[in-house]
DSSP file (Angstrom, degrees, kcal/mol; ACC not computed):
  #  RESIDUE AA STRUCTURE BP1 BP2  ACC     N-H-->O    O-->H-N    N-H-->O    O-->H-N    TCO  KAPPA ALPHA  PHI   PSI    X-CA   Y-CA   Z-CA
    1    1 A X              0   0    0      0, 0.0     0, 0.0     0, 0.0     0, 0.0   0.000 360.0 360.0 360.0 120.2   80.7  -11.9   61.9
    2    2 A X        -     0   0    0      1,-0.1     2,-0.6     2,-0.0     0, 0.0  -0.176 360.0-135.0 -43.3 133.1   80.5  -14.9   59.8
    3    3 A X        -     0   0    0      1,-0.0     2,-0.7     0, 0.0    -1,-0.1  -0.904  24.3-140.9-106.6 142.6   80.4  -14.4   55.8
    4    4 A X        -     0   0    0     -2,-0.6     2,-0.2     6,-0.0    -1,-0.0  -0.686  12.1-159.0 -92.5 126.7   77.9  -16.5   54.2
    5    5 A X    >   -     0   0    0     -2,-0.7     3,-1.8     1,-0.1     6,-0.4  -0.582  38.9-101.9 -96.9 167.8   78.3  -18.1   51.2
    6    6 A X  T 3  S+     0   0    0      1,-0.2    -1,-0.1    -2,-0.2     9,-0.1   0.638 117.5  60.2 -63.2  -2.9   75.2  -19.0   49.4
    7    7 A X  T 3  S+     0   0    0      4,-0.1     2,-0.3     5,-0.0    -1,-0.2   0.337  79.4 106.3-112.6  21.6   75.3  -22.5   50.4
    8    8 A X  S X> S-     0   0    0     -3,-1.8     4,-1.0     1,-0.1     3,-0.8  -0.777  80.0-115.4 -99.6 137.0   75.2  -21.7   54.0
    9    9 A X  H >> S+     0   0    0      1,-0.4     4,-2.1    -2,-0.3     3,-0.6   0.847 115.2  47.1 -63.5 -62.1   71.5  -22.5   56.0
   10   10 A X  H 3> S+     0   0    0      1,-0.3     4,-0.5     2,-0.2    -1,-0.4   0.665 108.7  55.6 -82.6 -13.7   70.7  -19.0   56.7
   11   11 A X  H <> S+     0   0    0     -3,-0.8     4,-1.7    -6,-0.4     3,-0.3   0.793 104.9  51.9 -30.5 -50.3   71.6  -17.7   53.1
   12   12 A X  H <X S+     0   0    0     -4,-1.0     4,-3.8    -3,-0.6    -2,-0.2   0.888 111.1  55.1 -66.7 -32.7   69.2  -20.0   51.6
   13   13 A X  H  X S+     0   0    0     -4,-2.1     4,-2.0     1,-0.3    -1,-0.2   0.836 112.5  38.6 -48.1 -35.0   66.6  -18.5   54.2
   14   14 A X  H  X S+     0   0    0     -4,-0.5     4,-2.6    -3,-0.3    -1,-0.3   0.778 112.0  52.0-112.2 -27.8   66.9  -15.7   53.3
   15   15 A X  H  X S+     0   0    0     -4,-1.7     4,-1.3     2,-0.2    -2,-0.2   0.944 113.8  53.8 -65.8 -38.6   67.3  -16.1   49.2
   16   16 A X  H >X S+     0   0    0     -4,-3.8     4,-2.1     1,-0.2     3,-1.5   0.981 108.9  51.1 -60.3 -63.7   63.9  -18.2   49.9
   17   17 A X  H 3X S+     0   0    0     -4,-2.0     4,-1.6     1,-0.3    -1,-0.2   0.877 112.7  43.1 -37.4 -50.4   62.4  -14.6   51.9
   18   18 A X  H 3< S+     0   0    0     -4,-2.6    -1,-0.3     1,-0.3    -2,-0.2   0.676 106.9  60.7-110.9  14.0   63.2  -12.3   49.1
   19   19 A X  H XX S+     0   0    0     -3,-1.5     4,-1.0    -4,-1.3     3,-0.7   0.799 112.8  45.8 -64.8 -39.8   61.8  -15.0   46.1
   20   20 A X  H 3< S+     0   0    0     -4,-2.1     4,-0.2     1,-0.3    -2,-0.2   0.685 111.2  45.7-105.5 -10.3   58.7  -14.6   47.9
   21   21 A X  T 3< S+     0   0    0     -4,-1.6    -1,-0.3    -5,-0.4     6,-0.2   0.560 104.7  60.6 -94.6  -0.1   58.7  -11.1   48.3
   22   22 A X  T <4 S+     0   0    0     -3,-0.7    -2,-0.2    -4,-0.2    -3,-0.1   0.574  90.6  83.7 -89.1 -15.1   59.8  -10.3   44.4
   23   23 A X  S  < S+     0   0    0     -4,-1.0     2,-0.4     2,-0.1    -1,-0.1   0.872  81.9  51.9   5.3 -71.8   56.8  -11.9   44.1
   24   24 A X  S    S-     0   0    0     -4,-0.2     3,-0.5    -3,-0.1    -3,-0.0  -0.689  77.1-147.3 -93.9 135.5   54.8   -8.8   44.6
   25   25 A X  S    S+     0   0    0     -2,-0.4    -1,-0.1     1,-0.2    -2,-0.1   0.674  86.7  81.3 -86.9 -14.9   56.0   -6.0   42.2
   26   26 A X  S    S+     0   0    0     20,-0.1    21,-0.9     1,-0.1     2,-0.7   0.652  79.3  95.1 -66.6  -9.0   55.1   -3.4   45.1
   27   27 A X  E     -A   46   0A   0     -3,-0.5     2,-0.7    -6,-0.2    19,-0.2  -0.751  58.7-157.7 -90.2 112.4   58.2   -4.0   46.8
   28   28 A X  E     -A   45   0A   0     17,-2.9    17,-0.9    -2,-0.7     2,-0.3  -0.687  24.2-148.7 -90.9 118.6   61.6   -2.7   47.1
   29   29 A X  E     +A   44   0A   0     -2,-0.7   122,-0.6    15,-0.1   121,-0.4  -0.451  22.0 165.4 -95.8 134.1   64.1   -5.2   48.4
   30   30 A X        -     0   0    0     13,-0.5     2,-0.4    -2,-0.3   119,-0.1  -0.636  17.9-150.6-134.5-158.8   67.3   -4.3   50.5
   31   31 A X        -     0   0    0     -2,-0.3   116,-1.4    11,-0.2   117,-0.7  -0.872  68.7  -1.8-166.8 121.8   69.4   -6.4   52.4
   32   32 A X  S    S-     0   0    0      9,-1.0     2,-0.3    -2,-0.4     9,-0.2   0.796  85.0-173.1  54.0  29.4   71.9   -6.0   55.8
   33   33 A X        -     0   0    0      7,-0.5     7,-1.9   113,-0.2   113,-0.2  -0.701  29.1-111.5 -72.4 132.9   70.6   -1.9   55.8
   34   34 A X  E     +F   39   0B   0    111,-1.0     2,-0.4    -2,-0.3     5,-0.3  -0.206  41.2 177.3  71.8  98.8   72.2   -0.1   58.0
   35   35 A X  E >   -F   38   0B   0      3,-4.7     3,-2.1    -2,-0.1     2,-0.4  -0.986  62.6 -55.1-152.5 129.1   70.0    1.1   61.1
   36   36 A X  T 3  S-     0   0    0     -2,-0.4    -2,-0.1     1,-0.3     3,-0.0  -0.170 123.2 -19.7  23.6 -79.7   71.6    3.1   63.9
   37   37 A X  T 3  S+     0   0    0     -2,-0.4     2,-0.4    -3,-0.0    -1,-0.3  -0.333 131.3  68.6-120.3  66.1   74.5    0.8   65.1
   38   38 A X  E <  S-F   35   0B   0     -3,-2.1    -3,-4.7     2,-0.0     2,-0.5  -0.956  70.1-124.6-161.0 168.6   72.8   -2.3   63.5
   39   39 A X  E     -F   34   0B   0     -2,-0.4     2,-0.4    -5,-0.3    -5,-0.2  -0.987  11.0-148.0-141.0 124.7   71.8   -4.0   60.5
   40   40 A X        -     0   0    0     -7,-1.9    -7,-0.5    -2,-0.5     3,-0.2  -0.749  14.7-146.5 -69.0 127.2   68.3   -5.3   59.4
   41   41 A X  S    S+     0   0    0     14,-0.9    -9,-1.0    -2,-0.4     2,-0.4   0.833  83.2  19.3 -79.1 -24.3   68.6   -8.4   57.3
   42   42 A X  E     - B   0  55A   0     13,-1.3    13,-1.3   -11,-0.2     2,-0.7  -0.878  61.0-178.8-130.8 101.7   65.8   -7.7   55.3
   43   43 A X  E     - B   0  54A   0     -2,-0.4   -13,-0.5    -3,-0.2     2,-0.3  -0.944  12.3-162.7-128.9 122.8   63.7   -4.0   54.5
   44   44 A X  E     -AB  29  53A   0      9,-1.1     9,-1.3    -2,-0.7     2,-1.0  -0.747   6.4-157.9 -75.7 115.3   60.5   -4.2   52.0
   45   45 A X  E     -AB  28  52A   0    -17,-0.9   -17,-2.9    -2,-0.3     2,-1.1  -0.927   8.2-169.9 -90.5  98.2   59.7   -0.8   50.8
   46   46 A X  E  >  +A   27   0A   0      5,-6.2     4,-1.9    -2,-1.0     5,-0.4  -0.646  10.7 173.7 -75.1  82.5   56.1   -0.9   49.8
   47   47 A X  T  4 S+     0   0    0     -2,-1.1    -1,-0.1   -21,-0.9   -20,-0.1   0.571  71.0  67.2 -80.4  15.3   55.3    2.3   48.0
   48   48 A X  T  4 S+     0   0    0    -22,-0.4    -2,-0.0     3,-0.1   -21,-0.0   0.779 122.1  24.5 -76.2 -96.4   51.9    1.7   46.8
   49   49 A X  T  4 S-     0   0    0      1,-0.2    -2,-0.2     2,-0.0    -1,-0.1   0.520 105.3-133.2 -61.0 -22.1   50.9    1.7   50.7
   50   50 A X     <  +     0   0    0     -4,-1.9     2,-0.3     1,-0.2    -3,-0.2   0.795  64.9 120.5  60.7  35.2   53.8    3.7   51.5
   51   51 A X        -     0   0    0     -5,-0.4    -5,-6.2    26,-0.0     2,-0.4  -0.710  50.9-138.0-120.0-177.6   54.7    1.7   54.3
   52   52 A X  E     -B   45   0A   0     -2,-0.3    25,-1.3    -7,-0.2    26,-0.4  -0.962  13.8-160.8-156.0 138.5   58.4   -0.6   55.2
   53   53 A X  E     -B   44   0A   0     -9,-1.3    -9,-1.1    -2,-0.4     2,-0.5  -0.536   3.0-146.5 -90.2 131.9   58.7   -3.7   56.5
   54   54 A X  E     -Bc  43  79A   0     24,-2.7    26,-0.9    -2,-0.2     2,-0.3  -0.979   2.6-155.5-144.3 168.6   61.3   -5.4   58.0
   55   55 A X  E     -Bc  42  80A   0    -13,-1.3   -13,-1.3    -2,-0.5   -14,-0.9  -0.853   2.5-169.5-102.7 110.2   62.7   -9.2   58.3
   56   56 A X  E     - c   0  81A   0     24,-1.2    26,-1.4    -2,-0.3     2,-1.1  -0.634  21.3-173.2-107.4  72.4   65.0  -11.0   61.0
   57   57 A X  E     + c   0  82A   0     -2,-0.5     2,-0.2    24,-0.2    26,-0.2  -0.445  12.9 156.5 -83.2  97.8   66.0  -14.1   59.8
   58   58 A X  E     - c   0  83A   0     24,-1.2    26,-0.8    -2,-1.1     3,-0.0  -0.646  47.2-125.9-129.4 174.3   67.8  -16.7   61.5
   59   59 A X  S    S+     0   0    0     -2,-0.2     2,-0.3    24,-0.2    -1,-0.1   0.607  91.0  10.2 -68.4 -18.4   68.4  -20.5   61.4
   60   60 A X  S    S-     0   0    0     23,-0.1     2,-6.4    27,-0.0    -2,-0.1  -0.925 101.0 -68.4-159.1 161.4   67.2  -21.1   65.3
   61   61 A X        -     0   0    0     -2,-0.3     2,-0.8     2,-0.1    -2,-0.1  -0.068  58.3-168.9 -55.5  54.8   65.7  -19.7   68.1
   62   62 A X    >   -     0   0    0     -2,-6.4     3,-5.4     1,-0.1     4,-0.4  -0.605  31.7-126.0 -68.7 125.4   68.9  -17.2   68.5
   63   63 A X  T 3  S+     0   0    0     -2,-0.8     4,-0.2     1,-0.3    -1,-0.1   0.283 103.1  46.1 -95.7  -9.7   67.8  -16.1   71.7
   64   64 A X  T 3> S+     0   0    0      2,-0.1     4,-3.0     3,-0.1    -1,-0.3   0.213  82.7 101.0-134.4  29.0   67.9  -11.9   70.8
   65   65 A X  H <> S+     0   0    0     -3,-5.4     4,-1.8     2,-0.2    -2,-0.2   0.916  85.9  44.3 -73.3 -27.2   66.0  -12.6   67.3
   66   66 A X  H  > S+     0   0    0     -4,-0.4     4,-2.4     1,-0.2     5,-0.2   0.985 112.2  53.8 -63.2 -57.3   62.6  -11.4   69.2
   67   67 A X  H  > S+     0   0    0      2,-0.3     4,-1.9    -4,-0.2     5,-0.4   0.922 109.1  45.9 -46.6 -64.8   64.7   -8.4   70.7
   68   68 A X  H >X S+     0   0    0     -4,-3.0     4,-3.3     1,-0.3     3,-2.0   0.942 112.4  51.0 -58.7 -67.1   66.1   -7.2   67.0
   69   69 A X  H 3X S+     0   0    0     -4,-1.8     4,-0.9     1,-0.3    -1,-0.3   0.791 110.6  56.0 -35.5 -49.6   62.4   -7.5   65.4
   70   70 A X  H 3< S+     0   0    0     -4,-2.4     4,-0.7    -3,-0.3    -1,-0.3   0.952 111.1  38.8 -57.5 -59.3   61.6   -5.3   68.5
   71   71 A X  H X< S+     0   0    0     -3,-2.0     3,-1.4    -4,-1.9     4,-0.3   0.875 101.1  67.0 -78.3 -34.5   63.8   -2.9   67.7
   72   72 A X  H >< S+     0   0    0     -4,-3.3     2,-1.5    -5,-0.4     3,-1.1   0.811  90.3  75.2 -50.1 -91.4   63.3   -2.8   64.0
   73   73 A X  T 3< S+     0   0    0     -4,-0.9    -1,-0.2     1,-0.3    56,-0.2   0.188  77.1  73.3 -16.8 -37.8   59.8   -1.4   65.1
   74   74 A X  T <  S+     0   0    0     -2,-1.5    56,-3.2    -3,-1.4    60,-0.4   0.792 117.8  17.2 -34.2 -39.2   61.3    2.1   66.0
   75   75 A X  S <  S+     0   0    0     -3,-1.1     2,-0.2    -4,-0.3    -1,-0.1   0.496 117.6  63.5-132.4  -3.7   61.6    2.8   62.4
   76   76 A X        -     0   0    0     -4,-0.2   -23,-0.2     1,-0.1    53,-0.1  -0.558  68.3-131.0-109.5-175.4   59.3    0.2   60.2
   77   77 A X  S    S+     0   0    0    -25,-1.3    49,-1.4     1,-0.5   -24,-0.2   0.402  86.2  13.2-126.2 -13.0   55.7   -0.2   60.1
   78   78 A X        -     0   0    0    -26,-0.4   -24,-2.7    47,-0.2    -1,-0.5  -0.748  62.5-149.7-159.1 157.6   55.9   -3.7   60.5
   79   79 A X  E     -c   54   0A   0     23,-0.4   -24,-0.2   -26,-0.2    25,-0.2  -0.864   4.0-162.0-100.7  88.5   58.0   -6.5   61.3
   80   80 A X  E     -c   55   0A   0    -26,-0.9   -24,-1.2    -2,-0.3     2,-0.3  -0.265  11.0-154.6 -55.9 139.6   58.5  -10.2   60.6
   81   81 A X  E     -cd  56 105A   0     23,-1.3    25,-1.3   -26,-0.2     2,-0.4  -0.957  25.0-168.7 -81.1 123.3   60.6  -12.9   62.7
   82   82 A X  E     +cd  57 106A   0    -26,-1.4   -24,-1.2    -2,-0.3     2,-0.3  -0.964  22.2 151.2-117.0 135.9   61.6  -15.5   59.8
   83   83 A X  E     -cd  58 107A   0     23,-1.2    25,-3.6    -2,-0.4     2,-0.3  -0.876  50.2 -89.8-149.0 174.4   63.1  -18.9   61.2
   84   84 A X    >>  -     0   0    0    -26,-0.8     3,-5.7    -2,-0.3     4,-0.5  -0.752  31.9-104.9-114.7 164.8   62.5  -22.4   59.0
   85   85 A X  G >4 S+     0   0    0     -2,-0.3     3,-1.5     1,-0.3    -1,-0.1   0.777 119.9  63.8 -49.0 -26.2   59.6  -24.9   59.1
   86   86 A X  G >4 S+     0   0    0      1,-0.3     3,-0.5    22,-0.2    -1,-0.3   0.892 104.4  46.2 -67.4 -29.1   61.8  -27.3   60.9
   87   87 A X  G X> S+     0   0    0     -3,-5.7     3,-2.1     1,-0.2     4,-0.5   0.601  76.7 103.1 -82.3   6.9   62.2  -24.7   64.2
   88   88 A X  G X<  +     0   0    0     -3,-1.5     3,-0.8    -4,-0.5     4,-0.3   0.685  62.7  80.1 -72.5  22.0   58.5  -23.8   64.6
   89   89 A X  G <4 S+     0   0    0     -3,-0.5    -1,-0.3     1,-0.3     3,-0.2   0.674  91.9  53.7 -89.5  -0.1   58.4  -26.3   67.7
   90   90 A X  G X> S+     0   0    0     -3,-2.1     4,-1.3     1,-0.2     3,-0.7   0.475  86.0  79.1-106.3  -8.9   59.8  -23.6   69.4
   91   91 A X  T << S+     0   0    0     -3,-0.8     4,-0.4    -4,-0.5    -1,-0.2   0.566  83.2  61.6 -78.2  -5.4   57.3  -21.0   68.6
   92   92 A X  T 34 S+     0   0    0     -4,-0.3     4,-0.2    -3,-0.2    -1,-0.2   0.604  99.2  61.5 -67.8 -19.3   54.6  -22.1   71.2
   93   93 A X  T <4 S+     0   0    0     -3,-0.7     3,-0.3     1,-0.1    -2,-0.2   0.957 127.0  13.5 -76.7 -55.2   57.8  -21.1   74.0
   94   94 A X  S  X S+     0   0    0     -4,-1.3     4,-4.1     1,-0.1     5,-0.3   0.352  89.5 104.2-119.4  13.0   57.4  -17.2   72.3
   95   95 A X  H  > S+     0   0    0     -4,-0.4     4,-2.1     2,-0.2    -1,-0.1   0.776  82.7  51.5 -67.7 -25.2   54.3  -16.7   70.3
   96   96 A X  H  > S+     0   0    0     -3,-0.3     4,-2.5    -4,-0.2    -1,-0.2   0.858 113.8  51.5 -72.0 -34.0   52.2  -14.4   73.4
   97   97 A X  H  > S+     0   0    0      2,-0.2     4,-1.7     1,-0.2     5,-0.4   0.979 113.9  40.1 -77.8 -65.7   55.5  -12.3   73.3
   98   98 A X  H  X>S+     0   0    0     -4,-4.1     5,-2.0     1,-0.2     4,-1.6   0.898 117.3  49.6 -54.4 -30.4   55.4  -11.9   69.5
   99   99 A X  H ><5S+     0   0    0     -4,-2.1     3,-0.6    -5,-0.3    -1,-0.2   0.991 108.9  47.2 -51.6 -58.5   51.9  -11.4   69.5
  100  100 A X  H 3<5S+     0   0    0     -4,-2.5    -1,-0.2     1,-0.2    -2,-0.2   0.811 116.9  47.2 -60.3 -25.1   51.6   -8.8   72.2
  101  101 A X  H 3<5S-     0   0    0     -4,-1.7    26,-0.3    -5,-0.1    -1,-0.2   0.853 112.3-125.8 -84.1 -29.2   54.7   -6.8   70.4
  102  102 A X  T <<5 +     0   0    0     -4,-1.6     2,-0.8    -3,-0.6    22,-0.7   0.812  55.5 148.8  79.8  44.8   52.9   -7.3   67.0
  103  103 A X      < -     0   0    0     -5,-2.0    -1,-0.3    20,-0.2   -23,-0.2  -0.918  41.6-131.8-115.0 120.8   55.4   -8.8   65.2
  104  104 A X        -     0   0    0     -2,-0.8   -23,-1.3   -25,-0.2    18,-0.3  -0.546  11.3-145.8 -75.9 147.0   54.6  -11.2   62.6
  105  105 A X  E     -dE  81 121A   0     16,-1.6    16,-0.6   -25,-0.3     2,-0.3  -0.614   9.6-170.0-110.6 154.2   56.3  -15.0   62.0
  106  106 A X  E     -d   82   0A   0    -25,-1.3   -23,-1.2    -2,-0.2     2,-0.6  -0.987  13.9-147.4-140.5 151.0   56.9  -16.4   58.7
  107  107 A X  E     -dE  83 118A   0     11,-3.7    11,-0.7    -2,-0.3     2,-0.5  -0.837  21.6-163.4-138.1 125.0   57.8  -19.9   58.7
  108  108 A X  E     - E   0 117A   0    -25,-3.6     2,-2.0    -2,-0.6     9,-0.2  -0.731  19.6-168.9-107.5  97.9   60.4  -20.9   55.5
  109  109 A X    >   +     0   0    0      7,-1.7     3,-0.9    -2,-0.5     7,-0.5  -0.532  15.7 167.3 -80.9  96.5   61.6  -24.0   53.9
  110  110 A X  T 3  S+     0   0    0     -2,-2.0    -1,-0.2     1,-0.2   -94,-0.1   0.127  71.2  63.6 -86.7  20.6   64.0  -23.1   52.0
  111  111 A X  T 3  S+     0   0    0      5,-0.1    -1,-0.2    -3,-0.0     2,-0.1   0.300  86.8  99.9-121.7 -11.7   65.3  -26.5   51.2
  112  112 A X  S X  S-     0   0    0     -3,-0.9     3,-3.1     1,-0.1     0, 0.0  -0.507  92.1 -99.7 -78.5 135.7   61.5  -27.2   49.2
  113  113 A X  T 3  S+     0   0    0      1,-0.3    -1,-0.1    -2,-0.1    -3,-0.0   0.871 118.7  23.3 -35.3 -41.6   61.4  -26.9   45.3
  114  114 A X  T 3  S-     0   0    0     -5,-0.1    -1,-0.3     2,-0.0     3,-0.2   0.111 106.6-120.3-125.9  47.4   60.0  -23.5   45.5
  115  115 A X    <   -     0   0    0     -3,-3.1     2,-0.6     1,-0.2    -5,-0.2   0.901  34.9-148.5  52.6  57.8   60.9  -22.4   48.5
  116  116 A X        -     0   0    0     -7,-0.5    -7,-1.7    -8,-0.1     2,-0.3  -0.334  16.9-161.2 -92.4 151.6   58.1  -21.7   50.3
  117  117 A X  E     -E  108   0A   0     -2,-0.6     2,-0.5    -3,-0.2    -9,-0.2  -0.789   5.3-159.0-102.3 155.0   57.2  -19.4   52.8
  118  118 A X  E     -E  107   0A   0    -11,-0.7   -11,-3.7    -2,-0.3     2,-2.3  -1.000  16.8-140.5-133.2 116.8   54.0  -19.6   55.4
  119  119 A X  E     +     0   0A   0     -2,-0.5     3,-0.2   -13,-0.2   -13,-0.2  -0.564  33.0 167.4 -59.8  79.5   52.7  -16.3   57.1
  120  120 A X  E     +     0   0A   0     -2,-2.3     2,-0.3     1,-0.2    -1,-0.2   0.946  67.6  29.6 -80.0 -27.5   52.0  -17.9   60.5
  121  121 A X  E    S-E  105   0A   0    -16,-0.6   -16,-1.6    -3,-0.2    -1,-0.2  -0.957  77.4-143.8-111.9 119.1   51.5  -14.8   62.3
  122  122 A X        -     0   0    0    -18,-0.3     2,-0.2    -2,-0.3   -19,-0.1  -0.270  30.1-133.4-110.8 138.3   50.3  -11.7   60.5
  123  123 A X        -     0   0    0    -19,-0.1   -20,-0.2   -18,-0.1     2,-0.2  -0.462  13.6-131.9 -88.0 175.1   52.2   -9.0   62.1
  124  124 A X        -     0   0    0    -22,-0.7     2,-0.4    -2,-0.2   -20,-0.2  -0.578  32.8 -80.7 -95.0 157.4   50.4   -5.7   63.3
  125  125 A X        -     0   0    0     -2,-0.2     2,-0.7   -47,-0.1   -47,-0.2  -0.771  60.6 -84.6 -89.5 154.7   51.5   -1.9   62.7
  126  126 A X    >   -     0   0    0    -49,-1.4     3,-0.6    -2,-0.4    -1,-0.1  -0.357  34.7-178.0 -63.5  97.5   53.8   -0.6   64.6
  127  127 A X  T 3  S+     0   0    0     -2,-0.7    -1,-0.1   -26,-0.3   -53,-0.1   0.532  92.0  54.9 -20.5 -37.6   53.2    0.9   68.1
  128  128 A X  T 3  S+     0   0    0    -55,-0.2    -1,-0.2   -52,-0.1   -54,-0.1   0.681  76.9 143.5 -98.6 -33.6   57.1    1.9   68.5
  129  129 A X    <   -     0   0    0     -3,-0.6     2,-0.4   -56,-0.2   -55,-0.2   0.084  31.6-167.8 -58.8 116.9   57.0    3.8   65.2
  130  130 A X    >>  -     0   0    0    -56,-3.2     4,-2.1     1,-0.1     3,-1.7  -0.965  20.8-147.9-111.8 109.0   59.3    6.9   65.5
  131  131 A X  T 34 S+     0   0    0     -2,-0.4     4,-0.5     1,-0.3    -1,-0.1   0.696 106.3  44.8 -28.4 -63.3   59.1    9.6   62.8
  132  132 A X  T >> S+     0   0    0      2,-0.2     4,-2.2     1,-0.2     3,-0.8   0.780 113.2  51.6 -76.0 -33.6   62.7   10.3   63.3
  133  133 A X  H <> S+     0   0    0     -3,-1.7     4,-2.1   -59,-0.4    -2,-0.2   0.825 107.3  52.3 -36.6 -51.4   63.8    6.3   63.3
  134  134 A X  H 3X S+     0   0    0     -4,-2.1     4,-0.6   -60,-0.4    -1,-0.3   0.500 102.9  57.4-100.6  -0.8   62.2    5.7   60.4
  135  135 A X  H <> S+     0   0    0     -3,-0.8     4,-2.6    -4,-0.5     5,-0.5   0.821 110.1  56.2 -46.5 -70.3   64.2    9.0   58.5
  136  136 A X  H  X S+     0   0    0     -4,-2.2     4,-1.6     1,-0.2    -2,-0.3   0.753 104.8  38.6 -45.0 -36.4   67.0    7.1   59.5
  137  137 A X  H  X S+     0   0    0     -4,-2.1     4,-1.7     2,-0.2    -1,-0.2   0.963 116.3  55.1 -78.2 -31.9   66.5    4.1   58.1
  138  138 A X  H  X S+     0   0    0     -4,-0.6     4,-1.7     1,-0.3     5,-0.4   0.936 113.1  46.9 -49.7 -50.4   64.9    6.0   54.6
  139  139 A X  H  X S+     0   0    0     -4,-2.6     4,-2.7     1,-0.3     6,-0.4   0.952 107.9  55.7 -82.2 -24.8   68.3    8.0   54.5
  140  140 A X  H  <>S+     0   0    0     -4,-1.6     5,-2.2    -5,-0.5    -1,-0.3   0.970 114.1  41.3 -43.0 -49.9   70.2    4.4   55.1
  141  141 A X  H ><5S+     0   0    0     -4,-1.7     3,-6.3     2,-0.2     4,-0.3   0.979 120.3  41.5 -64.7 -87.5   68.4    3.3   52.0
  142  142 A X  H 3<5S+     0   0    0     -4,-1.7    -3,-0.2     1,-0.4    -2,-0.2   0.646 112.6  53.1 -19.9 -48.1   68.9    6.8   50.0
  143  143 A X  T 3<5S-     0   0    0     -4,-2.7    -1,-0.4    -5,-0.4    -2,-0.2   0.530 119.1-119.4 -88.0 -11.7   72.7    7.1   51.1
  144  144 A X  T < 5 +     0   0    0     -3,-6.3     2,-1.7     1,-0.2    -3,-0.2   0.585  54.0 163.4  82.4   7.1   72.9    3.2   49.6
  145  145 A X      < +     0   0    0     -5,-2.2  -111,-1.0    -6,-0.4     2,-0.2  -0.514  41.5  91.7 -56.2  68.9   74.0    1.7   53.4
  146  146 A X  S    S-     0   0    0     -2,-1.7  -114,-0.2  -113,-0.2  -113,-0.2  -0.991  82.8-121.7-157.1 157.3   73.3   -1.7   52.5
  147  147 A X  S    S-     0   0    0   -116,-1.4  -115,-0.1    -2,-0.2     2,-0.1   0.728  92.4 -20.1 -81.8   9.0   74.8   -4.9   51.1
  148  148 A X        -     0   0    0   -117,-0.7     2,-0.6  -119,-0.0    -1,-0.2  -0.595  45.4-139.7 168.5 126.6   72.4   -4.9   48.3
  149  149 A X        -     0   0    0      1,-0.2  -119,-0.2    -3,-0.2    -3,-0.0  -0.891  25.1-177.3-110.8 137.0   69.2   -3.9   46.9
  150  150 A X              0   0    0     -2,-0.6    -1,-0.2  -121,-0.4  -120,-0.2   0.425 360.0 360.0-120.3  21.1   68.0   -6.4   45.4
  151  151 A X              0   0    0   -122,-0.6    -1,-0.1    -3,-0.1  -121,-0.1   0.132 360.0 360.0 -95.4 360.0   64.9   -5.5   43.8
């Protein structure tokens, strides 16, 4: 595994993702948690709604980013694929498969004065959602299995 410094593509992505989610004060932000033998890059705790979100962010169309967002679904209540504005030309190639899963796109320039982010596909709830999945990831969070919370 690569370590990322902050001045690395997918760092900035991902600093850009959770500026626009401290946004909203309902959210609790975590980072690289810990889910079965895998790591989420991003999980949003909403407790006003009581639901959690997660985030797959990568720099390209890495080829098993639909596949993790699929699997986050086991234990969240919804799920984003986050990639930056420069890749969406590749989202017409996989947009029926993220639709039909219910998985939401965000599309990020993180290179833009304020970093913006675009909800291009509003994701759905989760279909996959398993009572016991989604204990695990809560006790990931509890037990502090993460590289940071950062909100």
């Amino acid at each position: 595994m690569a370590i990322l410094t902050p001045e690395t593509s997918e760092e900035r992505l991902i600093a850009a993702l959770i500026k626009h989610f401290s946004e909203d004060d309902s959210f609790r932000i975590y980072r690289e948690v810990a889910f079965l033998n895998k790591r989420i890059d991003i999980v949003l705790v909403n407790h006003t709604i009581d639901e959690i979100w997660a985030v797959e962010a990568k720099i390209s169309w890495w080829k098993k980013v639909i596949e993790q967002a699929k699997f986050t679904l086991l234990a969240v209540d919804r799920a984003y694929i986050a990639l930056p504005m420069t890749k969406l030309d590749g989202l017409c190639h996989y947009r029926h498969v993220i639709q039909s899963l219910g998985i939401g796109f965000l599309g990020v320039d993180p290179n833009s004065r304020n970093s913006s982010v675009e909800e291009i596909i509003s994701p759905l709830s989760s279909s996959y959602k398993n009572p016991i999945r989604e204990n695990e990831l809560r006790t990931s969070i509890e037990q502090g299995i993460y590289l940071k919370a950062v909100k």
